[in-house]
Structures are given as C-alpha cells and as structure tokens.
Rosetta silent file (secondary structure, phi, psi, omega in degrees, C-alpha in Angstrom):
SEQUENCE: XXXXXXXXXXXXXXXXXXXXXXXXXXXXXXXXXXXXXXXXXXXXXXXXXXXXXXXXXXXXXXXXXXXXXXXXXXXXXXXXXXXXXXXXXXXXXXXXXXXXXXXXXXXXXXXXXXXXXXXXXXXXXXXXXXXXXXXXXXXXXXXXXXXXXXXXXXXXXXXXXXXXXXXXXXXXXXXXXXXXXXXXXXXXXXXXXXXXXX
SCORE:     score description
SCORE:     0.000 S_00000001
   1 L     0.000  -34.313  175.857   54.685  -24.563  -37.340 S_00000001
   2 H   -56.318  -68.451  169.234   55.123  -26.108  -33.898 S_00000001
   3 H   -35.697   -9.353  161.957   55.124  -23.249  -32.440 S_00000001
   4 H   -85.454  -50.645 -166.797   52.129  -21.869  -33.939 S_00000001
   5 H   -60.043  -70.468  154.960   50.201  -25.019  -33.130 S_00000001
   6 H   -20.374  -68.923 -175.484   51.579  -24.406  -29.526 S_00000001
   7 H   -86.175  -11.817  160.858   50.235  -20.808  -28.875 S_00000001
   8 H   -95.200  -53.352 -171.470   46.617  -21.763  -30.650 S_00000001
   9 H   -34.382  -57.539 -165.717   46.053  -24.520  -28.132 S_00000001
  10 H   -37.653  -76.260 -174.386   47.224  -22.363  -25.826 S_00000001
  11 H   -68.587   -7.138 -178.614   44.858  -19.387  -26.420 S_00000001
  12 H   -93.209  -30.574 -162.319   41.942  -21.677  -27.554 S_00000001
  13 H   -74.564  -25.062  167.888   42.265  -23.374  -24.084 S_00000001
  14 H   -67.151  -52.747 -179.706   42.338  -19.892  -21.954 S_00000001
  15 H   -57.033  -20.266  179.747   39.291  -18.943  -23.907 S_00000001
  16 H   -95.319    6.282  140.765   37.580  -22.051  -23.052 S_00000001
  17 L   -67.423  -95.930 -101.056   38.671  -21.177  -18.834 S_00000001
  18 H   -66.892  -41.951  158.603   37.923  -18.167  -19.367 S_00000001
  19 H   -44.915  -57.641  169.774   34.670  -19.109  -20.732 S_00000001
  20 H   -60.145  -43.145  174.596   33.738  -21.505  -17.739 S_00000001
  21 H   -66.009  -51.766  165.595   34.626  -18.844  -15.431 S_00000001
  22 H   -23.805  -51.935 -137.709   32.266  -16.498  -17.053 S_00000001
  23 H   -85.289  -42.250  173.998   29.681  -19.124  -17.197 S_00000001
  24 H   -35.350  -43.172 -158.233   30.196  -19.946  -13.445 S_00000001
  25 L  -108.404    0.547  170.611   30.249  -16.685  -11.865 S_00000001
  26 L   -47.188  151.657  164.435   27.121  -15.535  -13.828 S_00000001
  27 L   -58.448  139.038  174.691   23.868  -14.776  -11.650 S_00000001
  28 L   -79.531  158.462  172.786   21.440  -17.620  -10.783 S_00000001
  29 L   -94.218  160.576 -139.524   17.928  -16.748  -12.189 S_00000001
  30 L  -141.374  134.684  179.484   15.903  -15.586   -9.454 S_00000001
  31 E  -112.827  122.896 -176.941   12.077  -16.737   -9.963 S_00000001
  32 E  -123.287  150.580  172.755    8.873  -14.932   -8.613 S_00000001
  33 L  -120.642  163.920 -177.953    4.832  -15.259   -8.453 S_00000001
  34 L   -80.228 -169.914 -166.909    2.071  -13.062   -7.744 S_00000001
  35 L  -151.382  141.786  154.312    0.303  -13.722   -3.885 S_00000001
  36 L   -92.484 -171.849  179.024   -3.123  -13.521   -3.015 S_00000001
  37 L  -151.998  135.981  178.057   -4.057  -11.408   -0.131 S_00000001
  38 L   -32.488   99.680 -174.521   -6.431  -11.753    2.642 S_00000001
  39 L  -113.712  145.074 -165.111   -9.459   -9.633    1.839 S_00000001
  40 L   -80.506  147.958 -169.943  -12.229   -9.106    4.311 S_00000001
  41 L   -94.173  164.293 -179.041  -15.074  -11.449    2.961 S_00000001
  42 L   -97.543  114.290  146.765  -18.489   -9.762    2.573 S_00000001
  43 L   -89.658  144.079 -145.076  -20.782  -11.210    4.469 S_00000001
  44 L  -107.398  145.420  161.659  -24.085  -12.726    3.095 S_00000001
  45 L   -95.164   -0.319 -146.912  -27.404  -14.536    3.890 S_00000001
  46 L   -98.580 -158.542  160.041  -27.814  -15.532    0.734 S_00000001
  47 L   -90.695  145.765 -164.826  -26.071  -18.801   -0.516 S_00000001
  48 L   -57.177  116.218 -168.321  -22.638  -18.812   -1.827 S_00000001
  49 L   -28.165  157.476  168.413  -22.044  -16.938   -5.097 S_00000001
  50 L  -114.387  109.649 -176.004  -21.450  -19.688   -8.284 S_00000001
  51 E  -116.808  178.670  166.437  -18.821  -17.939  -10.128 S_00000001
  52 E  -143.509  140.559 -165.917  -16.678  -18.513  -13.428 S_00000001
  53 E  -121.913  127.944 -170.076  -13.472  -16.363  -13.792 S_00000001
  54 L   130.106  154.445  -25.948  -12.342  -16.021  -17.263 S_00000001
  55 L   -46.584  175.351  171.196  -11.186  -15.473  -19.840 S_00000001
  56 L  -140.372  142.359 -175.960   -8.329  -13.061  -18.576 S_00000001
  57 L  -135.083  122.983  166.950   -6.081  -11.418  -21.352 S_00000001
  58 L   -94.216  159.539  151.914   -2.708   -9.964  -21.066 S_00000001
  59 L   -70.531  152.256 -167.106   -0.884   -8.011  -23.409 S_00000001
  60 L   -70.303   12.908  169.129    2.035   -9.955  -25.441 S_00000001
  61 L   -70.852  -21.713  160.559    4.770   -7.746  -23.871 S_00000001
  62 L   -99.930   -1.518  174.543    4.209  -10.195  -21.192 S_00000001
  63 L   -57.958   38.439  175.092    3.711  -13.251  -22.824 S_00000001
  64 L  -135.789  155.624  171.605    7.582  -14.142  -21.627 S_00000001
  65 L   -77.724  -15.882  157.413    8.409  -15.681  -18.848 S_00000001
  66 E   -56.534  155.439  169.491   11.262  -12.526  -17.727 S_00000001
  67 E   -78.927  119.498 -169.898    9.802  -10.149  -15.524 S_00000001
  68 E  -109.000  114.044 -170.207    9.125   -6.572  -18.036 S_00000001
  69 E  -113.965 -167.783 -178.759    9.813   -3.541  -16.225 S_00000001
  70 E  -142.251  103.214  155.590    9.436    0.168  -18.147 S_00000001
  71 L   -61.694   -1.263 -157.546   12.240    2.885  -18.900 S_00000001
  72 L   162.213  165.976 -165.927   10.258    5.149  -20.798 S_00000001
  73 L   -54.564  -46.265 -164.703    7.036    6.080  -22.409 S_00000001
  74 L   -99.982   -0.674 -146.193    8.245    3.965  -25.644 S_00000001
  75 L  -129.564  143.988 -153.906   10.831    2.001  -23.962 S_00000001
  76 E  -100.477  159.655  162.378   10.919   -1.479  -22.286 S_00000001
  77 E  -142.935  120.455 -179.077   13.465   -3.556  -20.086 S_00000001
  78 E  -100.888   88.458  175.627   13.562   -7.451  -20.125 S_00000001
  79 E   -65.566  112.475 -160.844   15.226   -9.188  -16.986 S_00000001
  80 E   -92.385  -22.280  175.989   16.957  -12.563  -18.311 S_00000001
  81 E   -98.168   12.427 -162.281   17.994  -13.095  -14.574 S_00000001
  82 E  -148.596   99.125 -172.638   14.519  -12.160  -13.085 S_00000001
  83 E  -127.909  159.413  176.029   11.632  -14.622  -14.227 S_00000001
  84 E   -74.038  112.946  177.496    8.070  -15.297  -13.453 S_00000001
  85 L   -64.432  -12.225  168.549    7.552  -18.991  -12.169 S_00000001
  86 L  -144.989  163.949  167.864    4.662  -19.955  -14.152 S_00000001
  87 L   -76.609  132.677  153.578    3.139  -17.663  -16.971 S_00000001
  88 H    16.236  -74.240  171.879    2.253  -14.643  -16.019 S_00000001
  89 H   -51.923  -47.609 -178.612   -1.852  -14.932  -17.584 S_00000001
  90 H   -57.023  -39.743  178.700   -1.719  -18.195  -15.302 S_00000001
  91 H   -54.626  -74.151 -158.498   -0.698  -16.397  -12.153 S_00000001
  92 H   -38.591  -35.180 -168.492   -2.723  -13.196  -12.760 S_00000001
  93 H  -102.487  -26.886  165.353   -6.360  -15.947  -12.735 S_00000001
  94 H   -57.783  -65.266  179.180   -5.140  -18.068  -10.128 S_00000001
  95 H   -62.822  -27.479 -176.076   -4.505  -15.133   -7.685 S_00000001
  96 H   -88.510  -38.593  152.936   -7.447  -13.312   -8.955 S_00000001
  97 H   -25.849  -57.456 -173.053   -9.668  -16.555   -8.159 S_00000001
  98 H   -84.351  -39.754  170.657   -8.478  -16.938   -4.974 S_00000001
  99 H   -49.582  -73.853 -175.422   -9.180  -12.988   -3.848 S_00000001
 100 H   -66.241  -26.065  145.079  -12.489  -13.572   -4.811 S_00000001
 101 H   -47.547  -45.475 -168.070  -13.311  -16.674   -3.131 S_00000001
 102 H   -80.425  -48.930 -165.617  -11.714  -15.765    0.154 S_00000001
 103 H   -76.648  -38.153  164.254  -13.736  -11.953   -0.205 S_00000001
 104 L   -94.567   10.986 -159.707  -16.931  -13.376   -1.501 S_00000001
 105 L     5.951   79.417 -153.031  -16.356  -16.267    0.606 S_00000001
 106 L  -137.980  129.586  172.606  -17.309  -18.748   -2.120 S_00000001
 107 L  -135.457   28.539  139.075  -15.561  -21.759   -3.087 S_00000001
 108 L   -81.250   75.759 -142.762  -17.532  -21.992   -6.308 S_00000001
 109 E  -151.080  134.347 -148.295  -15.476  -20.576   -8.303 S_00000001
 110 E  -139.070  124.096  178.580  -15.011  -22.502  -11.928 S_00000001
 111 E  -103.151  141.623 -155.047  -12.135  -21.142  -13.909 S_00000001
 112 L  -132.715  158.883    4.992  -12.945  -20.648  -18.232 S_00000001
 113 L   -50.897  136.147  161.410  -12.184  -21.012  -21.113 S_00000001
 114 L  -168.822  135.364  171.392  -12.906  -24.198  -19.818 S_00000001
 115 L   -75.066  144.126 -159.818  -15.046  -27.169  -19.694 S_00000001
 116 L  -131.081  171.283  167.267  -17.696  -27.260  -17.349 S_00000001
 117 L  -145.387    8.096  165.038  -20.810  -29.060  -16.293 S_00000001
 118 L  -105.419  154.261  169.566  -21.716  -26.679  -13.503 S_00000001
 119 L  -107.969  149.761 -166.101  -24.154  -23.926  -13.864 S_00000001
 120 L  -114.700  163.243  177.413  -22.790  -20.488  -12.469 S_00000001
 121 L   -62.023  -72.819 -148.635  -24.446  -17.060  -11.031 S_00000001
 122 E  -152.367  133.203  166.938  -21.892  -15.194  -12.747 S_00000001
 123 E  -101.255  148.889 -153.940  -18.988  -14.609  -15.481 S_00000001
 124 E  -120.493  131.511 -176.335  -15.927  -12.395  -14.638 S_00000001
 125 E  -127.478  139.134 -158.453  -14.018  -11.503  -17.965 S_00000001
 126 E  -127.196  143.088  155.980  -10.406   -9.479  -17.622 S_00000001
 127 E  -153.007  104.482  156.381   -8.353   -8.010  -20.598 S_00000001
 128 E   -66.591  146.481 -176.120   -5.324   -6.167  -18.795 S_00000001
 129 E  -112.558  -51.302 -172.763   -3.843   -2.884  -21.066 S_00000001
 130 E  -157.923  157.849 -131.575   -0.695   -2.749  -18.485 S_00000001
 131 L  -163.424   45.492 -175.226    0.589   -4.510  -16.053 S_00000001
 132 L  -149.739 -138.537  163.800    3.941   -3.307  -14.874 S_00000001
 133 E  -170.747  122.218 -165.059    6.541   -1.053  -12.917 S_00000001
 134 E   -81.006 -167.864 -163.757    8.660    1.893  -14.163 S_00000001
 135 L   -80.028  -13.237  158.686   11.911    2.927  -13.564 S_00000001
 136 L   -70.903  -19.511 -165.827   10.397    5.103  -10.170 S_00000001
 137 L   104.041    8.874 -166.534    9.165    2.056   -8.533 S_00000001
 138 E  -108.844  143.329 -165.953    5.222    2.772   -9.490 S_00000001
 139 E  -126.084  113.500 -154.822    3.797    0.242  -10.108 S_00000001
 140 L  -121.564  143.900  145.034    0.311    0.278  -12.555 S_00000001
 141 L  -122.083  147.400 -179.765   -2.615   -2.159  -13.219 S_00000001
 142 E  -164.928  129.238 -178.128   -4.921   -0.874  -15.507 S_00000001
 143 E  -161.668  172.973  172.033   -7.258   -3.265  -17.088 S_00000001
 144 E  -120.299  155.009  164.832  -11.123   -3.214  -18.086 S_00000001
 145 E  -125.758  154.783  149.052  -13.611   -6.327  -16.725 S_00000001
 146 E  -123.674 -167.472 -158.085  -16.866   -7.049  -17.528 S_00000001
 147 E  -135.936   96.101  165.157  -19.689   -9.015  -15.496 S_00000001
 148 E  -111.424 -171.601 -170.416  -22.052  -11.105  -17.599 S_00000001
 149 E  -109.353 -174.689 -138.941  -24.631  -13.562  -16.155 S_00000001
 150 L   -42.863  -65.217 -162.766  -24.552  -17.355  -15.169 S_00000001
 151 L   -59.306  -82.249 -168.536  -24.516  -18.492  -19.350 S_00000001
 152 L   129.354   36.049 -174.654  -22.273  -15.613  -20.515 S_00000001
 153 L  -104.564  -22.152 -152.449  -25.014  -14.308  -22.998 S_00000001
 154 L  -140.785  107.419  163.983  -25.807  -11.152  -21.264 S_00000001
 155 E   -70.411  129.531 -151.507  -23.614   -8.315  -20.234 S_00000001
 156 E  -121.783  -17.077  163.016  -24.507   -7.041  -16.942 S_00000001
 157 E  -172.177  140.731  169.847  -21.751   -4.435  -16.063 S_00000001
 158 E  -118.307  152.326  160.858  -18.424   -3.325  -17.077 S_00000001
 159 E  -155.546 -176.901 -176.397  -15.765   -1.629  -15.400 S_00000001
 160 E  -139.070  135.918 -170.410  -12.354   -0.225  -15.518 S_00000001
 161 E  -110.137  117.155 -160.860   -9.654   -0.664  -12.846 S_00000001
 162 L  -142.674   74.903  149.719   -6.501    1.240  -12.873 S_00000001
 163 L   -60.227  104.993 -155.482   -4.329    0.616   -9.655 S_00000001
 164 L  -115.649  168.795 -178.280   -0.971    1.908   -8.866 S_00000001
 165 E  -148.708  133.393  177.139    1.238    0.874   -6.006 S_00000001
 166 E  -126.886  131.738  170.454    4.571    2.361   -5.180 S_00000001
 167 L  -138.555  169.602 -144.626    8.183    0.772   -3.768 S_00000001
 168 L   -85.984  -24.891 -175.003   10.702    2.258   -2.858 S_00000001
 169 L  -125.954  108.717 -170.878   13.491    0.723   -4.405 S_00000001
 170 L   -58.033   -0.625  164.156   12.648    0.057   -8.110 S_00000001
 171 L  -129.655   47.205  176.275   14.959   -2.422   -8.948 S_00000001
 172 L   -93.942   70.997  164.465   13.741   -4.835   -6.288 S_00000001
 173 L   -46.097  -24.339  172.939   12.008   -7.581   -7.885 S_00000001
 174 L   -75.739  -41.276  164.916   10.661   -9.481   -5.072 S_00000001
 175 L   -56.355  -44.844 -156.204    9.092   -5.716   -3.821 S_00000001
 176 H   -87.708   -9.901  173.668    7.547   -4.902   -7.750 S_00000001
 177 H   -96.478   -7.678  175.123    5.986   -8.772   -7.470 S_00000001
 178 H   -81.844  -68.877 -166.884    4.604   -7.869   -4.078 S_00000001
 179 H   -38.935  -20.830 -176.198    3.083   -4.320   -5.293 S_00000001
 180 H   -61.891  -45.601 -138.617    1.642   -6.409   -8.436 S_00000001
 181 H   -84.041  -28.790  165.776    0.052   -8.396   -6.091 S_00000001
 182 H   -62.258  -66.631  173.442   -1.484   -5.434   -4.345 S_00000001
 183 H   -50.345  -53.258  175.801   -2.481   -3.703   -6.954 S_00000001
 184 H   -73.906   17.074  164.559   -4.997   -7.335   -8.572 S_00000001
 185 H  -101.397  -65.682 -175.375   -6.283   -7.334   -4.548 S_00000001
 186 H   -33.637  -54.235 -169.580   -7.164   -3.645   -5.608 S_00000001
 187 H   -79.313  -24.411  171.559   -9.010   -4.753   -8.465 S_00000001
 188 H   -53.154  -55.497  177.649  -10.128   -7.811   -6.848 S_00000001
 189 H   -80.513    1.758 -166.545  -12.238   -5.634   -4.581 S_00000001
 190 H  -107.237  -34.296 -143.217  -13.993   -2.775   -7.166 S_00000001
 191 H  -102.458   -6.553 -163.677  -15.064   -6.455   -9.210 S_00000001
 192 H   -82.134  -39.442 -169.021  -16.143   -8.342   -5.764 S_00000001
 193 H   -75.626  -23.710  155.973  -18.232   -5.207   -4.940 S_00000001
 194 H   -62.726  -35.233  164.674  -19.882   -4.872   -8.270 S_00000001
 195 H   -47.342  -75.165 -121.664  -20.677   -8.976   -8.061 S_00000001
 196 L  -101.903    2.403  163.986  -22.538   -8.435   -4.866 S_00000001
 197 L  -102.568   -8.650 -131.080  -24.962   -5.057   -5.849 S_00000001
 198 L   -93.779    0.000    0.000  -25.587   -6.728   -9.021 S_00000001
C-alpha cells in the first residue's frame, strides 16, 4: 500500500513538472493592428469636408480577437498565438477614419453609430463580405459602401471595393496585417474619390 502511495505521488508530481514545463515553453501571444497609410490628400478650395464614418460591419468569422486566416474554399484557420490588439470592427473604422482625413485633408470626421451634435456633409457606411489571407499569402478585401448625405436619409452612391494584396511568405502575421492595411488604403481611396465628385 506504501508503495503504491509512493509511485502515485511520484507520477502525479512528474505530471504536474511536466505540466509547468509545457506551460512555460509554450509561445507568447504575439498581438497586431491594422496602420493607416499616408495618402496624397486631394486638394480643395472649398472648405473642409464634414464627414461621419459609420456604421462599418464585419462578418462574425471575425468577431474574435485571433487573427482568421483561410485553407480552403470551405475551410478556416484560427491562430490562438496570433491576436488582433483591439477588435478587429474597431481597428478596421479607426484606420479607415484616419485615411480619409489625412486624403481629404479634413479633420471633421465624426465616427457613428454615435451621438452627435454636429451637422455633417456626408455619411460613409461599410459592410465588409471578407476580410482575410489564404494559405498563398493573397490577401482580399472585398466589401460594399454606400455614400448618403449630411442626415443619412438619402442615398447618394454605392460602391463595391474588392482589393487584394499579396506577401510572400503566408504565414507571416506581421506581413498579412501590413497587406490588410494596404488593401482598406485601397478602398480608402475609390470611397475618398467618390466623396469629392459627389
């Protein structure tokens, strides 16, 4: 019976090293955000654009804080060591907010749903379809916007943006969050240039 007793301590206490070594030598989580990017501003005589940016809608496959990469037509990959520093929806309207200030060179820029007490020019509405990077390294935005005016009663243009970017090594996370970043500066400029014939 001692001897029994004796070899489960034993063996419960190497599984609980062995466990702590596991836990130890695991990977640190490695956290990333999208960037804005310098865009040449259009310049104007007119007075600076009033804008409101918003809503923006992702699809839930991203509604996690891992970064969601794509094996296959049907099939998905979830990094548990590779995460997005803020959500995702937050990034994507921050960074698209700041391309179009710095491009319209406008620092009216009001972000909604939100409460407001300014009146705006113009509302910028987003609903991303995909948003990701396969197993090649390509890297896709594809989303539709509309345009409505200052109130948000009256749709004034729509469009659809579909922006790929490619790096070269496809299980780079710090590369597929730059090419993201590229790709909403892509789209950043088809919605700045539709603002300003409108």
């Amino acid at each position: 019976m001692t001897s029994m007793t004796t070899h489960l301590k034993t063996g419960l206490a190497a599984l609980a090293m062995m466990t702590l070594i596991g836990c130890s030598a695991s990977q640190p989580t490695q956290f990333y955000t999208l960037s804005s990017i310098d865009l040449a501003s259009q310049p104007s005589n007119e007075k600076p654009m009033r804008l409101g940016i918003g809503p923006v809608y992702l699809p839930a496959y991203l509604d996690r804080p891992q970064v969601v990469t794509r094996s296959g037509a049907n099939r998905m990959n979830v990094s548990e060591f590779d995460q997005w520093a803020e959500p995702l929806e937050t990034t994507f309207q921050r960074v698209l907010t700041e391309n179009l200030s710095h491009r319209l060179d406008t620092d009216r820029i009001a972000t909604l749903p939100a409460r407001r007490n300014v009146s705006l020019d113009r509302q910028v509405e987003v609903e991303v379809t995909r948003f990701d990077a396969d197993k090649t390294g390509q890297v896709v935005l594809d989303a539709r916007w509309r345009i409505f005016d200052g109130r948000g009663d009256r749709l004034l243009h729509r469009g659809r943006s579909l922006t790929e970017e490619h790096v070269t090594t496809a299980n780079s996370y710090n590369d597929i969050a730059a090419a993201m970043s590229r790709c909403l500066a892509a789209m950043t400029e088809e919605i700045a240039d539709a603002l300003v014939t409108l």
